[in-house]
LOGUVEX-66301 format. One line per 4 residues: their letters; for each residue x, y, z of N, C-alpha, C. Coordinates in nm, 3 decimals, padded with zeros to 5 digits. Each point is the difference from the previous one (the first is absolute). Example, Ala and Ser with C-alpha at 12.3 -4.5 7.8 and 13.67 -1.06 7.14 Angstrom:
<sites>
as = 01.319,-00.569,00.780,-00.089,00.119,00.000,00.090,00.120,00.000 ~ -00.035,00.105,-00.072,00.082,00.119,00.006,-00.077,00.109,00.073;
</sites>
This chain:
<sites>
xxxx = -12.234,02.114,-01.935,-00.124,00.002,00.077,-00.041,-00.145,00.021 ~ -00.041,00.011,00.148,-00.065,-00.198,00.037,-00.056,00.014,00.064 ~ -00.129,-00.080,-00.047,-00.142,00.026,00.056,-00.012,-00.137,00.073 ~ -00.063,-00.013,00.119,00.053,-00.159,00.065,-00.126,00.021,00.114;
xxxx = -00.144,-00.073,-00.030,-00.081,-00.009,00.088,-00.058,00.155,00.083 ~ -00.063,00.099,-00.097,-00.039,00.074,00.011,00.154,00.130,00.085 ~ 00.081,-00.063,00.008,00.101,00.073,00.006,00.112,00.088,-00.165 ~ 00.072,00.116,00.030,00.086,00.023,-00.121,00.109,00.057,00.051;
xxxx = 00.139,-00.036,-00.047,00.109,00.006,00.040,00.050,00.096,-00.135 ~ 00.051,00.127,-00.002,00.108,00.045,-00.105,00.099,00.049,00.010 ~ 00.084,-00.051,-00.099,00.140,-00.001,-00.010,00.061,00.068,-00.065 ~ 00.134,00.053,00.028,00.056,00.078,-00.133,00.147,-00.021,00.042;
xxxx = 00.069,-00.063,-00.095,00.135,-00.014,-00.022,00.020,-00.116,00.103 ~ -00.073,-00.059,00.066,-00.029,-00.162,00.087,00.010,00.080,00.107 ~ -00.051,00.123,00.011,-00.033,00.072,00.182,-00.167,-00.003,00.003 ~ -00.021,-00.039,00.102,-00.189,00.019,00.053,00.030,00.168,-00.020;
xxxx = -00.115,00.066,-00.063,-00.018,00.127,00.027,-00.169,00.017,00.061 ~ -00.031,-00.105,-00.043,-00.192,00.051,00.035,-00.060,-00.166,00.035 ~ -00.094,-00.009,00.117,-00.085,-00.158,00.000,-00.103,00.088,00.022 ~ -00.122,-00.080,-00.004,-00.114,00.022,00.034,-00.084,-00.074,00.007;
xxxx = -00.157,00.009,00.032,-00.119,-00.127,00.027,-00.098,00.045,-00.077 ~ -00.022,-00.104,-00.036,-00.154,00.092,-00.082,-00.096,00.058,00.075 ~ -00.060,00.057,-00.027,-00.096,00.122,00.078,-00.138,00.014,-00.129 ~ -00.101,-00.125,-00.016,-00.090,00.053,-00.101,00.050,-00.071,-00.161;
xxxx = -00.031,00.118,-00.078,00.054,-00.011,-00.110,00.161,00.000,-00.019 ~ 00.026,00.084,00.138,00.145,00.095,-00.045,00.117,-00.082,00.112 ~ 00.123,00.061,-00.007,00.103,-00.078,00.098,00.006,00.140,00.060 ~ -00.007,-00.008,00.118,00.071,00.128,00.153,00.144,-00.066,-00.060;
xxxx = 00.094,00.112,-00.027,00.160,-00.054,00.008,00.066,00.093,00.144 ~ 00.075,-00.054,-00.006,00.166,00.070,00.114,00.059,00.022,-00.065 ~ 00.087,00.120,-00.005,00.094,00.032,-00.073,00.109,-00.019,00.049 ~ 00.129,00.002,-00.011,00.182,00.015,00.048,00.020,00.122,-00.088;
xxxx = 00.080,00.040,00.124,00.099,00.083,-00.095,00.083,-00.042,-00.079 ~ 00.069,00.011,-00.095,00.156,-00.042,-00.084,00.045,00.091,00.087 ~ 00.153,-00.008,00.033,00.125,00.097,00.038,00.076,-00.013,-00.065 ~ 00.034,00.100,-00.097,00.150,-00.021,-00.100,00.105,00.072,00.110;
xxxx = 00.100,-00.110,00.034,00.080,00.067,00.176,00.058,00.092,-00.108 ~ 00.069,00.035,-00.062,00.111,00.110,-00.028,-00.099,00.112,-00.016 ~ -00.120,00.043,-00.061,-00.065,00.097,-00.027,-00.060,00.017,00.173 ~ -00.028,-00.108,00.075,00.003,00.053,00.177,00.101,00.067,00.044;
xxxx = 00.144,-00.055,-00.073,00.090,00.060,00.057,00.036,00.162,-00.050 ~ -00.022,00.011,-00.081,00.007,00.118,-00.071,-00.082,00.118,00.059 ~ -00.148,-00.039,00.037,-00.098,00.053,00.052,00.034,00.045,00.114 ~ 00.059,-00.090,00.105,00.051,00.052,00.148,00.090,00.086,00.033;
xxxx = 00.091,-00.003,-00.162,00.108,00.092,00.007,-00.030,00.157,-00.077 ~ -00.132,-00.027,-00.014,00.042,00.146,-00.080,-00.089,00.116,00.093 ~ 00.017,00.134,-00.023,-00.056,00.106,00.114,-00.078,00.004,-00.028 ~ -00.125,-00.021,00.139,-00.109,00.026,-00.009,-00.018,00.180,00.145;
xxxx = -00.102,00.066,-00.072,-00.037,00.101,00.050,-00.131,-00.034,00.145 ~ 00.127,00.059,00.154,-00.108,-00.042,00.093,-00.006,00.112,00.077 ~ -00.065,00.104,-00.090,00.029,00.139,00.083,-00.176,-00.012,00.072 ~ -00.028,00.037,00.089,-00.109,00.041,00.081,-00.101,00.004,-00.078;
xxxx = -00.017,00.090,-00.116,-00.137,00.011,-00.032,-00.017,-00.102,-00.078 ~ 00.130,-00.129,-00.064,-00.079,-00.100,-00.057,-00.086,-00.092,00.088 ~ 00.111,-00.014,00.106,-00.063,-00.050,00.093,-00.151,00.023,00.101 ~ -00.006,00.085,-00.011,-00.134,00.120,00.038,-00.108,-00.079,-00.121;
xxxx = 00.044,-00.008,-00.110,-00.156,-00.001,-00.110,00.046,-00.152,00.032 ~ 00.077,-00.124,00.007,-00.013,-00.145,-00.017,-00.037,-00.062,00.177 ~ 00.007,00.079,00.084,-00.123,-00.031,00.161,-00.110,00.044,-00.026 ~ -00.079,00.075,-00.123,-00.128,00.021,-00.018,00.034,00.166,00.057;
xxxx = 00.002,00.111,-00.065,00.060,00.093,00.086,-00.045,00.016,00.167 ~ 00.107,-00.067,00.007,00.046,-00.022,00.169,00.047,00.111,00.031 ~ -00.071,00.070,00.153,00.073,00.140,00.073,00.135,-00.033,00.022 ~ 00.066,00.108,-00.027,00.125,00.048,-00.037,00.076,-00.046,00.178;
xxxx = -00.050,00.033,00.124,00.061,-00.046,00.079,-00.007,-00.139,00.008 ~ -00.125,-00.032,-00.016,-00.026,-00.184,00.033,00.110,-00.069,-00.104 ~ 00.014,00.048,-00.126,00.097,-00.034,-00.065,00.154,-00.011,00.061 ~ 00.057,00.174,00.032,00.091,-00.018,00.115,00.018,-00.096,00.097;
xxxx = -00.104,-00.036,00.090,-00.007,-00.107,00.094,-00.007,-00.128,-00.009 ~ -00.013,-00.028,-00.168,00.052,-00.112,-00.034,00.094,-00.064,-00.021 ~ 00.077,00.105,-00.065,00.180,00.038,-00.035,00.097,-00.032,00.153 ~ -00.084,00.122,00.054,00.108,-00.007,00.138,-00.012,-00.149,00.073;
xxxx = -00.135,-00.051,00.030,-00.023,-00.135,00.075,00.090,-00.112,-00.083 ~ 00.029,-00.010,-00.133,00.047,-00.107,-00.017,-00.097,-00.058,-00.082 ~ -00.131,00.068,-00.046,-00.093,-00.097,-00.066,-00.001,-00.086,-00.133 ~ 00.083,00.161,-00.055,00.022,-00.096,-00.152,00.136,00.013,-00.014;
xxxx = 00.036,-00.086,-00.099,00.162,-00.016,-00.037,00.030,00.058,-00.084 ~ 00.098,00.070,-00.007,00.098,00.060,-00.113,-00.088,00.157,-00.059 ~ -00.100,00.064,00.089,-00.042,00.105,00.025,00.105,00.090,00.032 ~ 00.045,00.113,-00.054,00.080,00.082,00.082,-00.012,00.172,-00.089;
xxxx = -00.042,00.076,00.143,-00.043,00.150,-00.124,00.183,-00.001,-00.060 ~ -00.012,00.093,-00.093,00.084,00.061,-00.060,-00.020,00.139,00.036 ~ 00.135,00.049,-00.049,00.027,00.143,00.002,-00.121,00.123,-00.033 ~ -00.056,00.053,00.065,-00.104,00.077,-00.067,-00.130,-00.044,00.054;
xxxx = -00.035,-00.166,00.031,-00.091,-00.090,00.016,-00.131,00.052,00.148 ~ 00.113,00.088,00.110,-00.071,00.032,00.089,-00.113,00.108,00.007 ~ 00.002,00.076,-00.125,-00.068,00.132,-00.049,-00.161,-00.053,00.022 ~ -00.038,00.149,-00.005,-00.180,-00.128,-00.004,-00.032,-00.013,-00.162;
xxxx = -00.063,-00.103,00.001,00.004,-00.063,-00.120,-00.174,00.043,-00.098 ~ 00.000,00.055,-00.098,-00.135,00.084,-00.042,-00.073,-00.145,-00.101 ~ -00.071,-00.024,00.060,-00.076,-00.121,-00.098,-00.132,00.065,-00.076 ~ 00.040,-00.001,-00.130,-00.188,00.086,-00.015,-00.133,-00.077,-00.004;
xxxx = 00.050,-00.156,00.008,-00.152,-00.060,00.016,-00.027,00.021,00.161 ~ 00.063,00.018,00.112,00.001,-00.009,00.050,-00.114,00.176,00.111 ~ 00.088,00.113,-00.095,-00.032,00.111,00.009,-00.170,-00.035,-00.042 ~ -00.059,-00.031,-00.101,-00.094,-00.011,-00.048,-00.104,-00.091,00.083;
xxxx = 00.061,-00.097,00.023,-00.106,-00.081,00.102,-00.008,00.075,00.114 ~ 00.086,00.093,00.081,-00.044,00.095,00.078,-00.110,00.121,-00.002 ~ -00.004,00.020,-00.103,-00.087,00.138,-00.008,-00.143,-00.076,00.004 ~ -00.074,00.136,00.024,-00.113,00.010,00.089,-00.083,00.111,-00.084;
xxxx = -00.129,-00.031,-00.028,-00.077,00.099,-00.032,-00.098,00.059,00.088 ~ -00.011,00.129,00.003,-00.101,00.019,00.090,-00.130,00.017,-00.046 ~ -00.197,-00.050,00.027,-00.069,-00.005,-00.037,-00.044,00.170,-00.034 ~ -00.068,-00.003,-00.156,-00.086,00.065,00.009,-00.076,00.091,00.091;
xxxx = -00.023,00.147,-00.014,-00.097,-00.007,00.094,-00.142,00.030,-00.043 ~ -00.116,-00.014,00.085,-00.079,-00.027,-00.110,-00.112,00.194,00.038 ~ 00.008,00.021,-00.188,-00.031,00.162,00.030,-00.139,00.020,-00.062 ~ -00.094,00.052,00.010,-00.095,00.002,-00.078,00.016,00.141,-00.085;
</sites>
């Protein structure tokens, strides 16, 4: 750690991981990521699950066609349904934010 004119620089293993300015009492820092490359590499290689409905709950549940029309346009990369993927897809938060109550009526 080096503190140098209301500035702080920290280090780990002689890599910058964090600077910052003082702010007050306290330092605002920036962070870095570390990348350990082989555990990146490992990560890219191993299966990840991109069937529709994950994708559905990580767009904020996104409609099921607008989703489609993202796929087909080209929007995102490495999107592709799988086998089964075209079915309609049953989300229950989704079911739930739909329903509807109907008021009371009022009886004496």
């Amino acid at each position: 750690v080096v503190f140098d004119k209301g500035t702080v620089k920290i280090f780990s293993n002689s890599e910058l991981v964090a600077n910052g300015a003082r702010r007050g009492l306290f330092y605002e820092l920036d962070l870095y990521r570390i990348v350990n490359v082989e555990s990146e590499s490992l990560l890219a290689c191993g299966r990840i699950t991109k069937s529709l409905q994950l994708w559905h709950r990580r767009f904020g549940h996104l409609n099921m066609n607008q989703l489609n029309q993202l796929i087909a346009k080209g929007f995102v990369d490495g999107l592709k349904p799988q086998s089964g993927d075209n079915s309609v897809v049953v989300c229950e938060p989704c079911v739930v934010g739909k329903q509807t109550r109907k008021p009371f009526s009022a009886r004496k």
